[in-house]
N, C-alpha and C positions, 0 to 999 in steps of 0.2 A: 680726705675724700669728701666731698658732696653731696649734700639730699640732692632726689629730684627736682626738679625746676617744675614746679607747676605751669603750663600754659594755658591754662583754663579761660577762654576768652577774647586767646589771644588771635591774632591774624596770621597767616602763613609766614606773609613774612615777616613778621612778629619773632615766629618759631624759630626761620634764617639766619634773620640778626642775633638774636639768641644764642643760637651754633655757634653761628663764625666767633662771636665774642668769648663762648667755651672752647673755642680752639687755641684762638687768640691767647686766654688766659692757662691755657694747658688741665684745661675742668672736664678731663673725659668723662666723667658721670654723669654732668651733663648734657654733655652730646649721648652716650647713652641713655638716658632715660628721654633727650624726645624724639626717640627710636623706633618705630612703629612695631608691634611684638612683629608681624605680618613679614615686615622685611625682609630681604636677602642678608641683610647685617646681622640681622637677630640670630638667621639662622646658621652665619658664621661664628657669633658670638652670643650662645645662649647666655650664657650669665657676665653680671656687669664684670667679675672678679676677673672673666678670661678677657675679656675687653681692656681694660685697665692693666694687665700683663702685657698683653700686646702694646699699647700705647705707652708702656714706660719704656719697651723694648725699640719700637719704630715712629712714634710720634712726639715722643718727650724732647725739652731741650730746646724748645725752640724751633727744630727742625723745619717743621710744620708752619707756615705762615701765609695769610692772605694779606696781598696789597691793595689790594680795592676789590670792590664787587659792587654793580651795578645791575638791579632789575629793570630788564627790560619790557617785560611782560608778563599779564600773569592772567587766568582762566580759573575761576574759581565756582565750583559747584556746590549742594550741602556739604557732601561726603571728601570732595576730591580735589586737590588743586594743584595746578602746573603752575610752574612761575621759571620765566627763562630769565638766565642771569650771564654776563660777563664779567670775567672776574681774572686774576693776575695771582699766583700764588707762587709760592717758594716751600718747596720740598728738599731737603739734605741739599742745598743749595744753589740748586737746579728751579731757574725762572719759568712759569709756562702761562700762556695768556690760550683762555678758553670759552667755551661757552656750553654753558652746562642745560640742561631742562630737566628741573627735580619735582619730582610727586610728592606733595605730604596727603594724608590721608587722618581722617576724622574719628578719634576710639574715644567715644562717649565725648562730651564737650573741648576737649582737644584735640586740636590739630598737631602731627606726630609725622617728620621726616619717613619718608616707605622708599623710594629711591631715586636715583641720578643716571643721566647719560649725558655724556662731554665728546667734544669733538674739538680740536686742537683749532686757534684761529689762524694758524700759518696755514690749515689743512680747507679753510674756508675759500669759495672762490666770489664771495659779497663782505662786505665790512660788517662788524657784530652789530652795531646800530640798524642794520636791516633787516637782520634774522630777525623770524617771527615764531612763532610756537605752532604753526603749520608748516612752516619752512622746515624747521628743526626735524620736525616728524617724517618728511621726507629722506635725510641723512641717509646713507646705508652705514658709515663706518662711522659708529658712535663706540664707545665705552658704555657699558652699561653695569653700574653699582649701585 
């Protein structure tokens, strides 16, 4: 298991690359601790132990994999930041091409993932290079995690 990954300093999407890399390398600790306490996640999964259950149970193995990710845009305030990303993943071995627009959110000098909304690209009626993070916010049928 994994200490925390300090992000102290770091950029949002500092935090992103981070992730996906903790995904990538099957390091759920990490992805849990840069978990905003705040989030919807957290409140699914109060402690790392039930988190790390779940993830040995439906994310371990490999299962789980991103094939690119590209930010497209990002909006970033002291507190707050939006960053729209398009990205390509592989879940139990089901390919989906999306585009996501995730909040991280600032608890004392780190920046810490708080949530996501995704909206499938087949389900888009412009290409992901045009989406904007005003555009996005218009969506009606996002995903929201």
């Amino acid at each position: 298991m994994s200490k925390p990954h300090p992000n102290q300093g770091s950029t949002p999407l500092d935090v992103l690359n981070q992730r996906m890399a903790a995904l990538q390398a099957g390091d759920f600790a990490a992805i849990y601790h840069s978990t905003h306490p705040e989030s919807f996640f957290r409140q699914q999964f109060p402690s790392l132990e039930e988190y790390l259950r779940f993830s040995d149970e439906m994310l371990a193995g490999g299962q789980s994999q991103i094939k690119f990710c590209t930010f497209l845009q990002q909006r970033v305030t002291e507190s707050e930041a939006l960053v729209l990303l398009h990205q390509r993943t592989t879940v139990g071995g089901t390919s989906q091409e999306s585009l996501e627009l995730t909040m991280l959110k600032k608890s004392g000098q780190e920046w810490l993932y708080h949530s996501s909304q995704r909206v499938l690209v087949e389900d888009l009626a412009i290409k992901p290079q045009a989406m904007t993070i005003d555009l996005f916010a218009k969506l009606l049928d996002t995903v929201t995690f």
